[in-house]
VEXVOMI-700512 format. One line per 2 residues: number of its first residue (from 0); their letters; for each residue x, y, z of N, C-alpha, C, O. Coordinates in Angstrom, 1 decimal. Atoms other than C-alpha are relative to their C-alpha. Layout:
N
NUM = A = X Y Z X Y Z X Y Z X Y Z; ...
# end
This chain:
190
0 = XX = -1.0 -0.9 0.5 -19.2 -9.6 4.6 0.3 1.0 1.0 -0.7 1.5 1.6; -0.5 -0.8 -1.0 -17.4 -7.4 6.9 -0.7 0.2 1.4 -0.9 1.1 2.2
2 = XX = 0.3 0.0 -1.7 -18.7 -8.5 10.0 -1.9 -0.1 0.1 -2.7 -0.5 1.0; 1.6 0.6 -0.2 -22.4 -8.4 8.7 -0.5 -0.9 -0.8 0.2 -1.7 -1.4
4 = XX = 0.7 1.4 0.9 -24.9 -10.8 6.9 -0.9 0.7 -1.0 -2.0 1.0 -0.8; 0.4 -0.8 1.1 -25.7 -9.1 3.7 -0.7 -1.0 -0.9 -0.5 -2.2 -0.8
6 = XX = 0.5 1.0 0.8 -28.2 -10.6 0.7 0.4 0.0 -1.2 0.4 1.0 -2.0; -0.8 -0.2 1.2 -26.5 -11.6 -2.0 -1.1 -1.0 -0.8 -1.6 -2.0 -0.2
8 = XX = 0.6 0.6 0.3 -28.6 -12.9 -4.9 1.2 -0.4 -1.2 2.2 0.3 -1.6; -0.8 0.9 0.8 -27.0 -15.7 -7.5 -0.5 -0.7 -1.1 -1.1 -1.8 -0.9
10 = XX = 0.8 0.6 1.6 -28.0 -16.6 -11.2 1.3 -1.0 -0.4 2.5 -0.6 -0.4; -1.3 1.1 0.6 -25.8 -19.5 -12.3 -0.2 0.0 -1.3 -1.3 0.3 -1.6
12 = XX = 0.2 0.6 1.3 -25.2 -20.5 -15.9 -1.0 -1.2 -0.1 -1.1 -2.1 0.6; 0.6 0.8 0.1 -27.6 -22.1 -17.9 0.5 -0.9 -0.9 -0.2 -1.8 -1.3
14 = XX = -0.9 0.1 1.0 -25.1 -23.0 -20.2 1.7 -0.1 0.7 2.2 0.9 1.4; -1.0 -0.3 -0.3 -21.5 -24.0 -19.5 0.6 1.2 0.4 0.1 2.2 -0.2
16 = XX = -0.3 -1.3 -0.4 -19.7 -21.2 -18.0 1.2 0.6 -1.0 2.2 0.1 -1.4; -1.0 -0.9 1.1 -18.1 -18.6 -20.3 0.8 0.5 1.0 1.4 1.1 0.1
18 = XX = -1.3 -0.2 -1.2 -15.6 -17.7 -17.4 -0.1 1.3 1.3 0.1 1.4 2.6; -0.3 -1.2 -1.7 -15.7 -14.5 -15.6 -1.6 0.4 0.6 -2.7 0.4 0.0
20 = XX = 1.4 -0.1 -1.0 -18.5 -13.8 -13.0 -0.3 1.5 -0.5 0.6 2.1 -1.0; 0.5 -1.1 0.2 -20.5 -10.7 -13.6 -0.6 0.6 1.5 -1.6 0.1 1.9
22 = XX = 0.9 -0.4 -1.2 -21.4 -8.8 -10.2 -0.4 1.5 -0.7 0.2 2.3 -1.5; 0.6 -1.3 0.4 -23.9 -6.1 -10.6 -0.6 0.8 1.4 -1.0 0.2 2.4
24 = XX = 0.0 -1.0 -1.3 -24.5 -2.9 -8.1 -1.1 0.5 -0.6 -1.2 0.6 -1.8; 1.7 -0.7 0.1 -28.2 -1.3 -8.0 0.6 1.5 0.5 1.8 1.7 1.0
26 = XX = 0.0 -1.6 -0.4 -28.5 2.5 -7.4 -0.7 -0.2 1.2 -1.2 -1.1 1.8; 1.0 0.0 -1.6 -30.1 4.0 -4.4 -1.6 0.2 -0.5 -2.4 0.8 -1.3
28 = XX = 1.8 0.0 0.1 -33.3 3.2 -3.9 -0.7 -1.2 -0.8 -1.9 -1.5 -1.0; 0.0 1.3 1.1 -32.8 -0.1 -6.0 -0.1 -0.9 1.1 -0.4 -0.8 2.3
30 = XX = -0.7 1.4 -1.2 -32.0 -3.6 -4.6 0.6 -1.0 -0.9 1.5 -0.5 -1.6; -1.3 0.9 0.8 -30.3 -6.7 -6.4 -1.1 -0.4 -1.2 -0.8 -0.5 -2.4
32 = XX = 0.9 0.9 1.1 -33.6 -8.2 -8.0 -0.4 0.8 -1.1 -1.1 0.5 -2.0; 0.3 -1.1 1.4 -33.5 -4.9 -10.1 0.7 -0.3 -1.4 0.4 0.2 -2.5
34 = XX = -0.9 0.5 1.0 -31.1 -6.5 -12.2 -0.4 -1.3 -0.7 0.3 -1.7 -1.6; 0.3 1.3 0.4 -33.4 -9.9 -12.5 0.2 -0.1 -1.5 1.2 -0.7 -2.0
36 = XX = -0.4 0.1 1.1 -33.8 -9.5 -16.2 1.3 -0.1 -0.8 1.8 -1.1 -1.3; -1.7 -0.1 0.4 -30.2 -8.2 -17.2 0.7 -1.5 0.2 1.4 -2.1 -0.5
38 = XX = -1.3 1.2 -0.1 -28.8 -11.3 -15.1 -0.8 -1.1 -0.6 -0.1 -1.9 -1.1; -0.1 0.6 0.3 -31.0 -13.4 -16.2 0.2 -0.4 -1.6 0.1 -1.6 -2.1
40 = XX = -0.7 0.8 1.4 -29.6 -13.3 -20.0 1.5 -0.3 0.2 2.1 -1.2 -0.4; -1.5 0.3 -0.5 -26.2 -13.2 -18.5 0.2 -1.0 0.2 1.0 -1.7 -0.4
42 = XX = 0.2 1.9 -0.1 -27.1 -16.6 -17.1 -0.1 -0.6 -1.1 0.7 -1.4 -1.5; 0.3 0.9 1.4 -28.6 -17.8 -20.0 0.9 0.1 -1.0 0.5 -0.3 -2.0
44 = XX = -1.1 -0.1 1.0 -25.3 -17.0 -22.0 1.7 -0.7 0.7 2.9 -0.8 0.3; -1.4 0.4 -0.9 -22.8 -18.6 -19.1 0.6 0.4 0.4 1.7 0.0 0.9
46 = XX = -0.7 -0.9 -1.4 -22.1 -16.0 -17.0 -0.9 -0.5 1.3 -2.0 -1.0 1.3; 0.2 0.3 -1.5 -22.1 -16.5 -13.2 -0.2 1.2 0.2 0.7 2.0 -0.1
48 = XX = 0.3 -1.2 0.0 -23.9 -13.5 -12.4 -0.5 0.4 1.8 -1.3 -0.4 2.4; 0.5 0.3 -1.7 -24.3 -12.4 -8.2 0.0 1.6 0.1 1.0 2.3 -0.3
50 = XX = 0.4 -1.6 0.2 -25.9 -8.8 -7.6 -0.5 0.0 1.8 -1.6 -0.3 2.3; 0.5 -0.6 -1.9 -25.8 -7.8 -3.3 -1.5 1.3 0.2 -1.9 2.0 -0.7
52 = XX = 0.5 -0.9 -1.1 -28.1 -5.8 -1.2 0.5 0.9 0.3 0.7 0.9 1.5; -0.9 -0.8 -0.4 -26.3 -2.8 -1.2 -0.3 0.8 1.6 -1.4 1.3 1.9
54 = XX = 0.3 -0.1 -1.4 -25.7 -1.8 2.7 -1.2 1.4 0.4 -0.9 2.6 0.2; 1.2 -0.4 0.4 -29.3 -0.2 3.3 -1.4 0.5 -0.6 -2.2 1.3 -0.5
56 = XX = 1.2 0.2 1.4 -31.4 -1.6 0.4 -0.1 -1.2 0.6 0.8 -2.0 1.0; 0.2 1.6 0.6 -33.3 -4.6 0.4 -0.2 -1.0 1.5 -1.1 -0.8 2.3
58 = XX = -0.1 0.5 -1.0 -32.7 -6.8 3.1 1.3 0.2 0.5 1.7 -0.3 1.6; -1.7 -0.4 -1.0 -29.2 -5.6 4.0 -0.1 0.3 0.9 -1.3 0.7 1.1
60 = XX = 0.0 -1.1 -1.3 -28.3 -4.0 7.2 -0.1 1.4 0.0 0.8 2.1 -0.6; -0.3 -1.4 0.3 -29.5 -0.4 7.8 0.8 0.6 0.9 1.4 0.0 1.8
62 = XX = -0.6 -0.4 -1.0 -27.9 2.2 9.4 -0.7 0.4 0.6 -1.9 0.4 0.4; 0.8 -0.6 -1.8 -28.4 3.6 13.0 -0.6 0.8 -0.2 -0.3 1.0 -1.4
64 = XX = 0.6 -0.9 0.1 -30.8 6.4 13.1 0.8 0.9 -0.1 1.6 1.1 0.9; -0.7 -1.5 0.0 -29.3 9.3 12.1 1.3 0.4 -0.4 2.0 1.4 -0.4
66 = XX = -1.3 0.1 0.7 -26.7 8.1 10.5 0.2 -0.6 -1.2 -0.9 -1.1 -1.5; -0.4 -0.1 1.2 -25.2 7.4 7.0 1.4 -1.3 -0.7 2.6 -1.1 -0.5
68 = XX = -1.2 0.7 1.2 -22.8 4.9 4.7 0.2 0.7 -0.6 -0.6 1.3 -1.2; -0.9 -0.5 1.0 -20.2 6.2 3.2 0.3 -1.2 -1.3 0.0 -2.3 -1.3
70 = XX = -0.2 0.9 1.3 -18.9 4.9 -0.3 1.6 -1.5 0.7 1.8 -2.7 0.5; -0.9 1.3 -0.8 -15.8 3.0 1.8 -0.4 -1.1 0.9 0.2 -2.1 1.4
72 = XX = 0.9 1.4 -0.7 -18.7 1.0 3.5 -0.1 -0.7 -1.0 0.4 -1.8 -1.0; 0.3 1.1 0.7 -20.0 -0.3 0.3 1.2 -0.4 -1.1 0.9 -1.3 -1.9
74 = XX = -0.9 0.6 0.4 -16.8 -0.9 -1.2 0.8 -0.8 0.5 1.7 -1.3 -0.2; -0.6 0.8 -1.1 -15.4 -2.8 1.6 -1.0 -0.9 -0.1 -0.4 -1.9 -0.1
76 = XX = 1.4 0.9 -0.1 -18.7 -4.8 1.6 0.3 -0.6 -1.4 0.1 -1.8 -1.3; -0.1 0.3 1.2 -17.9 -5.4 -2.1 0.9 -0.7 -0.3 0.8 -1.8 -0.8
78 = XX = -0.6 1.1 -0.3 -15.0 -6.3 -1.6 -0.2 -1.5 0.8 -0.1 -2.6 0.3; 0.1 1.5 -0.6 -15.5 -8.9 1.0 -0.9 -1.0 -0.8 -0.4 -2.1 -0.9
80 = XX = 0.8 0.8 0.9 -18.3 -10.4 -1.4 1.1 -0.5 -1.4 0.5 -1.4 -2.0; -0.8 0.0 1.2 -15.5 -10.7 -4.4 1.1 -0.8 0.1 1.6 -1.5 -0.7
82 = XX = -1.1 0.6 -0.9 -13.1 -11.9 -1.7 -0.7 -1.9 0.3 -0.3 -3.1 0.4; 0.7 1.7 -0.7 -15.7 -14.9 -0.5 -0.6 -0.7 -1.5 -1.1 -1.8 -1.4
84 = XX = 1.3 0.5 0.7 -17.6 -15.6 -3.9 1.1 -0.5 -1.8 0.9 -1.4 -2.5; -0.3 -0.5 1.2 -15.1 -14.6 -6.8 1.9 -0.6 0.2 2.8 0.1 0.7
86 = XX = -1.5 0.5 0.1 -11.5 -17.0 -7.3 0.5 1.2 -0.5 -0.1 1.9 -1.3; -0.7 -0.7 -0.1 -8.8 -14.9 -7.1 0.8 -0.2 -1.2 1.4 0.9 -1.5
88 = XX = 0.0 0.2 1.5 -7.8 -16.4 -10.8 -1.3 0.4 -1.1 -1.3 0.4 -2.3; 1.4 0.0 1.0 -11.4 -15.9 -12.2 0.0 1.5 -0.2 0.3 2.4 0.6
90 = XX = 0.1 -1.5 0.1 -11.8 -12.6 -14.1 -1.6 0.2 0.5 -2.5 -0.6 0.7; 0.7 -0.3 -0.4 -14.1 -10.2 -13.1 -0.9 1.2 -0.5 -0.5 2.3 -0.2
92 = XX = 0.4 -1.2 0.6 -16.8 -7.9 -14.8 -0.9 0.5 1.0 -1.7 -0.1 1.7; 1.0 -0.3 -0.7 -18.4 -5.5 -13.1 -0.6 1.1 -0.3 0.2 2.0 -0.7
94 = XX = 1.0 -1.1 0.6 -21.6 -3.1 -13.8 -0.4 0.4 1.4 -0.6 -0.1 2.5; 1.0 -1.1 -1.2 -23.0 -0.2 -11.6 -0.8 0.8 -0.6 -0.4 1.5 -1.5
96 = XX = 0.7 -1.2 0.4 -25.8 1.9 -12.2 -0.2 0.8 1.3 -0.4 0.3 2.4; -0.1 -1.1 -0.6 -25.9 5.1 -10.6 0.4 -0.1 1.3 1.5 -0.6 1.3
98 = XX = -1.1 0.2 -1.2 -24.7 5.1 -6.5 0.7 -1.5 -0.2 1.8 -1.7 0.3; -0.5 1.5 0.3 -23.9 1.3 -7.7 1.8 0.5 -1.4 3.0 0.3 -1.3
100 = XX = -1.0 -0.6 0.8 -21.8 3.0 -10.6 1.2 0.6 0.5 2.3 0.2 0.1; -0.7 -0.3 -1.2 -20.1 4.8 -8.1 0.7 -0.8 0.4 1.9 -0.7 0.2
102 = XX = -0.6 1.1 -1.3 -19.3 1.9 -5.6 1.3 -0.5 -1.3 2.5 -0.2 -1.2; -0.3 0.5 0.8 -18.4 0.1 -9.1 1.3 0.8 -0.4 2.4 0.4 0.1
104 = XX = -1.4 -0.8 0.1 -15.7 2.6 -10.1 0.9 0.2 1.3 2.1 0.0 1.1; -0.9 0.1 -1.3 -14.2 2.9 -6.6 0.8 -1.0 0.1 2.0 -1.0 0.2
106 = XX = -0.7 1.2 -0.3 -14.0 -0.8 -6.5 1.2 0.1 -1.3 2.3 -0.3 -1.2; -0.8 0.9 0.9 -12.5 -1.2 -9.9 1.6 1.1 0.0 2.7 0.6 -0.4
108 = XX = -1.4 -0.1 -0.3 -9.6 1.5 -9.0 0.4 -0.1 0.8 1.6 0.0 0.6; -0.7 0.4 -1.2 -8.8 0.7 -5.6 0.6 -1.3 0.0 1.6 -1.5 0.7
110 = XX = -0.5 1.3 0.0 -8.5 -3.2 -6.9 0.1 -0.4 -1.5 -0.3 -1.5 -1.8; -0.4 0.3 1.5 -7.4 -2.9 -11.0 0.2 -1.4 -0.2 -0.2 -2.0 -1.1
112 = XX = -0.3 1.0 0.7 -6.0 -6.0 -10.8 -1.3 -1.2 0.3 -1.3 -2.3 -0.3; 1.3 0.7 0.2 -9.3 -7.7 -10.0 -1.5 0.0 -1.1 -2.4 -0.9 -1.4
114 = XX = 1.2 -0.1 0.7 -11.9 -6.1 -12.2 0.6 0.4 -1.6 1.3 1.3 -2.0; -0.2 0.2 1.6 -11.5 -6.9 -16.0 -0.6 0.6 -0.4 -0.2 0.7 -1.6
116 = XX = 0.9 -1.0 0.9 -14.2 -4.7 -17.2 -0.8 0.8 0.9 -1.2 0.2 1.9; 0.5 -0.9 -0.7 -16.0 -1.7 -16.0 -1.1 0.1 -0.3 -1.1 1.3 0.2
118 = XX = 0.4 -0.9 0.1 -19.1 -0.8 -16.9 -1.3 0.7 0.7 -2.2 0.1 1.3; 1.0 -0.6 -0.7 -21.3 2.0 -15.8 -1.2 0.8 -0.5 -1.1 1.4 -1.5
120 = XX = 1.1 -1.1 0.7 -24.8 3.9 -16.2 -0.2 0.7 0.7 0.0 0.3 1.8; 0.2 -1.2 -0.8 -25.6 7.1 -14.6 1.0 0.0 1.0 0.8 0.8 1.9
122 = XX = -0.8 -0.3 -1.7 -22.8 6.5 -11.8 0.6 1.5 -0.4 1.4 1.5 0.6; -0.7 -1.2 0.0 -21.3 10.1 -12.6 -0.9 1.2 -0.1 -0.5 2.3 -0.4
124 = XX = 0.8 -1.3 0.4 -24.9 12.1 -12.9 -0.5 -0.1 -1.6 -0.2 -0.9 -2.5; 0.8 0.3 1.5 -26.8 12.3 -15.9 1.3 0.8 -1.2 2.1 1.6 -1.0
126 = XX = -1.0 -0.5 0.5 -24.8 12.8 -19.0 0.0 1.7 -0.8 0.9 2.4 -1.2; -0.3 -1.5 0.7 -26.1 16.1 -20.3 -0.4 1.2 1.1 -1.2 2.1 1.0
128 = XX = -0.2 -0.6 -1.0 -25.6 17.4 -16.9 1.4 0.8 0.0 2.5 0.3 0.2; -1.6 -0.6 -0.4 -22.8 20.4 -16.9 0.9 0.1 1.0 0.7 0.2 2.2
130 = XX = -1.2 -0.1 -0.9 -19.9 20.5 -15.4 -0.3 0.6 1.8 -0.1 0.1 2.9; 0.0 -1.0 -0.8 -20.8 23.7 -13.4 -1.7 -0.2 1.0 -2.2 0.5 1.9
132 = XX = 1.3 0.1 -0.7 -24.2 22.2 -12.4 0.1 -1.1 1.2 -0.8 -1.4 1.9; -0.5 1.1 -0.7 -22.4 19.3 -10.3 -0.5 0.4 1.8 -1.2 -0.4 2.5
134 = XX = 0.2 -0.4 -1.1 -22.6 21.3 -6.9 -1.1 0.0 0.4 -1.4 -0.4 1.5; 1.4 -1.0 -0.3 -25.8 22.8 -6.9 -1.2 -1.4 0.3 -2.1 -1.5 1.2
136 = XX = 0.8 1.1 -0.2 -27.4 19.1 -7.6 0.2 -1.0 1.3 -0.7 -1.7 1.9; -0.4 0.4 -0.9 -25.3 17.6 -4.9 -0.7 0.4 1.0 -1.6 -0.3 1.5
138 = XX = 0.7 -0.8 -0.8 -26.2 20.4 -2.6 -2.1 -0.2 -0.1 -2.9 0.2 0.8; 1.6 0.2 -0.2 -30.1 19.6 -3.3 0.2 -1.1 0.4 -0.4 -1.3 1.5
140 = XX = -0.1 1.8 -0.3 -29.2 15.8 -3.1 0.4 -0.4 1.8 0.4 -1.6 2.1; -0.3 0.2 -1.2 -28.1 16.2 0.7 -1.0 0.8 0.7 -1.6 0.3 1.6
142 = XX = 0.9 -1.1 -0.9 -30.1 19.3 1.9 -1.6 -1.1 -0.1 -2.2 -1.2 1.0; 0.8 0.7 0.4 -32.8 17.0 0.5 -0.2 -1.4 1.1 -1.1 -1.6 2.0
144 = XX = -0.5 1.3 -1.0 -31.6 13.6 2.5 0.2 0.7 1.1 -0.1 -0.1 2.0; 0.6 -0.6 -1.3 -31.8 15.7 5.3 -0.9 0.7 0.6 -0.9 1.2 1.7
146 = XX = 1.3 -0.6 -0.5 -34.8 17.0 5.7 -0.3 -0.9 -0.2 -1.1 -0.9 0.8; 0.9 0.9 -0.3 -36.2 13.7 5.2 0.6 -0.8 0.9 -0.2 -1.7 1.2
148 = XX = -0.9 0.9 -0.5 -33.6 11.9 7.3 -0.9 -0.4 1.5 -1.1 0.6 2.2; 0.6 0.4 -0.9 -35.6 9.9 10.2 -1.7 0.4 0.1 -2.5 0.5 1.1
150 = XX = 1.2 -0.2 0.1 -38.7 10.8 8.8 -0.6 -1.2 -0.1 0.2 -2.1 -0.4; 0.6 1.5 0.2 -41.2 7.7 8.6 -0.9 -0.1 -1.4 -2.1 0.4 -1.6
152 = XX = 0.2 -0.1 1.6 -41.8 7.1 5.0 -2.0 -0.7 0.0 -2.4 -1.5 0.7; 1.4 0.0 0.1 -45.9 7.2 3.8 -0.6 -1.4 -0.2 -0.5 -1.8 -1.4
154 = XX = -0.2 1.2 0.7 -47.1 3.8 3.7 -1.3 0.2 -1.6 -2.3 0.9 -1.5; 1.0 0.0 1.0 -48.9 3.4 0.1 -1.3 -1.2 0.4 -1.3 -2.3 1.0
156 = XX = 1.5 0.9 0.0 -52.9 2.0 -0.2 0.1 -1.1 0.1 -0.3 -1.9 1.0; 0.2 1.2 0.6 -52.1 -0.6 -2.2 1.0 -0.1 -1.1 1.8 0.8 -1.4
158 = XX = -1.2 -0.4 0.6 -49.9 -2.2 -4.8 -0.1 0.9 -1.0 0.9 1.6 -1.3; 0.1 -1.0 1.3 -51.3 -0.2 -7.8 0.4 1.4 0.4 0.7 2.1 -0.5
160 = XX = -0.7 -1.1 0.1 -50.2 2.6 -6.2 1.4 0.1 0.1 2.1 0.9 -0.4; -1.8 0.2 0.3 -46.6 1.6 -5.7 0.5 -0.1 -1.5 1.5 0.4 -2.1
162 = XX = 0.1 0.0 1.8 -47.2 0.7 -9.6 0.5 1.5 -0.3 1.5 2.0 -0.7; -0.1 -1.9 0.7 -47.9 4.5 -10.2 0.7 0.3 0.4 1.4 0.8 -0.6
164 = XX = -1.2 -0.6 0.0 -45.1 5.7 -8.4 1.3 -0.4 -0.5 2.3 0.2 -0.6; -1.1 0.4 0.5 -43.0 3.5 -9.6 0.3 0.4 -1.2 1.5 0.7 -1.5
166 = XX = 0.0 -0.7 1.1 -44.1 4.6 -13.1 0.5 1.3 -0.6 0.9 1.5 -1.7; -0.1 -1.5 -0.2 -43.5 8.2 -12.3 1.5 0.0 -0.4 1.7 0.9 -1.3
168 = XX = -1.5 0.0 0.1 -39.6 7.5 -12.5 0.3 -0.8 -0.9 1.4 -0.4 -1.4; -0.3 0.7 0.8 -39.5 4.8 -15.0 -0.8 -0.4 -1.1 -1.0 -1.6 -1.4
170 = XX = 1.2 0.1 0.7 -42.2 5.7 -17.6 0.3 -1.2 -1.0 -0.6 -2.0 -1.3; -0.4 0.8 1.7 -40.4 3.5 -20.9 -0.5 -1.8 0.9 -0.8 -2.7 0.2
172 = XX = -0.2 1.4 -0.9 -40.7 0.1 -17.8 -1.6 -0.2 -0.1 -2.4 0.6 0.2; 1.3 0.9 0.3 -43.8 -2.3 -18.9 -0.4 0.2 1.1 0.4 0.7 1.9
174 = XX = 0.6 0.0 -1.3 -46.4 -2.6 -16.1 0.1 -1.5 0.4 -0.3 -1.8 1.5; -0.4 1.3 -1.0 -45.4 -6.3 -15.4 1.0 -0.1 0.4 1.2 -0.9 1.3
176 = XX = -1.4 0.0 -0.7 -41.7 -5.4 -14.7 -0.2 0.8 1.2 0.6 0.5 2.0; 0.1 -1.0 -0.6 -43.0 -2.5 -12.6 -0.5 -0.9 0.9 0.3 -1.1 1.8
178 = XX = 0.9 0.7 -1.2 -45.6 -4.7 -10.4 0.6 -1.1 0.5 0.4 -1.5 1.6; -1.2 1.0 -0.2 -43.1 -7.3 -10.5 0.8 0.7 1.2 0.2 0.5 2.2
180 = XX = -0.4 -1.1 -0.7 -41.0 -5.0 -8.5 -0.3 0.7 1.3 0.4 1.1 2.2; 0.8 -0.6 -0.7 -43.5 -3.6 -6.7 -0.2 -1.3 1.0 0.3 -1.3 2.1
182 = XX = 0.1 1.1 -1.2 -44.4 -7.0 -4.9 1.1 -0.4 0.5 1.1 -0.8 1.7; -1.2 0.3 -0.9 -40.7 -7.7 -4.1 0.2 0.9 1.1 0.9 0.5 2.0
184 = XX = -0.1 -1.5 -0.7 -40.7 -4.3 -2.4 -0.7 -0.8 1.4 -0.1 -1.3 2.4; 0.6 0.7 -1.1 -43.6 -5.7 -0.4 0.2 -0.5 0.6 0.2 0.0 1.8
186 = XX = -0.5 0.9 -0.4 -42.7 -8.9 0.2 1.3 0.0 0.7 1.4 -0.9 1.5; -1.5 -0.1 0.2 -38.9 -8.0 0.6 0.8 -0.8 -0.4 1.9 -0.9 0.0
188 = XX = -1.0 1.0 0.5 -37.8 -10.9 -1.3 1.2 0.7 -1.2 1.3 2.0 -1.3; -1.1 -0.7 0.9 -34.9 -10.3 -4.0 -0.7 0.7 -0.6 -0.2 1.5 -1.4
# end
């Protein structure tokens, strides 16, 4: 897609196909195989379900040191996947959670007449986040990304500690979805 070799992962129907493809967008800090469960009932109901690498996650391409994607990177990348994957008669649903939510709304107004359903979780900030608090979290969310920016991230022990941090953020998430997770991290498979 757009000049690079991005990882796109692909759940087929298990079940004749109910018609429109489902692509799904991970947040930051996600990857595609975060959606394994979700797509795999999507599959098992006859959706064609195909969830990328978003540019910097996963096995995608990163950026150069010291530098950054913008949201017209991964919607251009989104497109081109929608352009190569997704008939230009086939409808098209598409989910984002949070920077994926994002991407996901960009795409679906910049290209209305391709995306037949929207939906999103957290892409706009949490919801009982005010109005007037929008800046201030921004402003932590960059000042933040920049003081870590080309820092060399801590390697953990082992996986049970990737477990526990992973916990820390997603307490309600079983410990086999979590370690599940945790070894793809590892590994860097989907």
């Amino acid at each position: 897609m757009n000049g690079l070799v991005h990882h796109v992962v692909e759940w087929t129907p298990s079940a004749p196909s109910r018609g429109p493809a489902v692509l799904l967008l991970h947040g930051f800090m996600d990857v595609a195989s975060s959606w394994d469960e979700v797509a795999d009932v999507l599959a098992g109901a006859g959706y064609r379900v195909l969830a990328p690498d978003l540019r910097g996650f996963g096995a995608a391409p990163r950026a150069a040191s010291g530098t950054s994607f913008y949201f017209p990177d991964y919607v251009a990348d989104v497109d081109g996947l929608v352009r190569e994957s997704v008939r230009p008669d086939e409808a098209l649903f598409v989910v984002g959670h949070s920077m994926g939510g994002t991407v996901a709304t960009l795409l679906a107004g910049t290209y209305p007449e391709r995306v037949k359903k929207l939906a999103v979780l957290e892409g706009l900030g949490p919801a009982d986040t005010p109005l007037d608090e929008g800046p201030r979290r921004m402003r932590e969310f960059v000042e933040t990304t920049r003081r870590y920016r080309g820092e060399r991230h801590r390697t953990m022990r082992d996986l049970e500690e990737v477990v526990s941090r992973l916990r820390m953020g997603h307490p309600t998430v079983d410990d086999a979805t979590l370690r599940a997770h945790a070894e793809r991290l590892r590994d860097g498979s989907r």
